[in-house]
N, C-alpha and C positions, 0 to 999 in steps of 0.2 A: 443454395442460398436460402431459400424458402426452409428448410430446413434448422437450418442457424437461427434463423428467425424465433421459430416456433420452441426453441432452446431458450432463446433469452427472453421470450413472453413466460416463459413455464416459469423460472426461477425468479422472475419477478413475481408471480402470483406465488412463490414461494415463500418469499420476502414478505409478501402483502397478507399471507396465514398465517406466517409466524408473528407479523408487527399485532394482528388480530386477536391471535391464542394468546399473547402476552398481556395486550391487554383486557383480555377478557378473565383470563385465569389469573396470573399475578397481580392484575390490577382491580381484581372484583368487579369489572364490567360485563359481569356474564349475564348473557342474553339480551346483551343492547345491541342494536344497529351501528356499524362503526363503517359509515359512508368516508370515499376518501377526502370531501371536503368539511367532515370535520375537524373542528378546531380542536389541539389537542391542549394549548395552554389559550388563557382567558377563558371566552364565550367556548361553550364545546365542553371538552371534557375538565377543565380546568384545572390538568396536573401540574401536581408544585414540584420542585426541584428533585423530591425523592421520590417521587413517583417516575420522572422524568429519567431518573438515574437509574431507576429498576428496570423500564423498556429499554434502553440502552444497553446495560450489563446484559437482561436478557436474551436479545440482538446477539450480544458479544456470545457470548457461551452457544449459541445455535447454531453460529457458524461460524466460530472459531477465529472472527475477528475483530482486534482491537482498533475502537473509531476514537480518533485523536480530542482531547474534549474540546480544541480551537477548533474545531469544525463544528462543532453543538453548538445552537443557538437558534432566535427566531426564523432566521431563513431556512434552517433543516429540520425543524420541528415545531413548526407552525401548524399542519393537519397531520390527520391521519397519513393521506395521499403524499404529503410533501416529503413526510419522514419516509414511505415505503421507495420511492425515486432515490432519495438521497443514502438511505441504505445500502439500493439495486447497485448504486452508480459506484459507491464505495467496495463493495464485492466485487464489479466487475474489475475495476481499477488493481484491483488487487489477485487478480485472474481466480476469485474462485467460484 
């Protein structure tokens, strides 16, 4: 069990590099600090709709799956943190 465990902390800090590398490289935030209670729209990073749609596609193409865009919105992408949970939770859901 302890084992499993240590499986799905890893692939969440997967999740949580890749939401990072994307927006550090695609999104030109390279060499900022990207704590998981930053805000990713308003106060924070204040990405507009296609920035928001570039981390997303991103996402998609890294792990080869597609997130339904009625699940985008304030409540899954409101921080950094909020988005890399609702990602995790989306992959696992989806056994990958």
């Amino acid at each position: 069990m302890r084992y499993h465990l240590a499986l799905l902390t890893m692939q969440r800090e997967q999740v949580a590099t890749a939401v990072r590398e994307i927006l550090q490289v695609d999104l030109k935030f390279t060499g900022m600090d990207l704590p998981e209670d930053l805000a990713l729209i308003g106060d924070g990073l204040a990405l507009d709709s296609l920035d928001l749609l570039m981390l997303v596609t991103g996402i998609e193409k890294r792990f080869g799956h597609k997130i339904a865009p009625q699940k985008l919105g304030k409540d899954t992408m409101s921080s950094v943190g909020v988005f890399i949970t609702f990602v995790y939770a989306e992959l696992v859901a989806a056994g990958k």
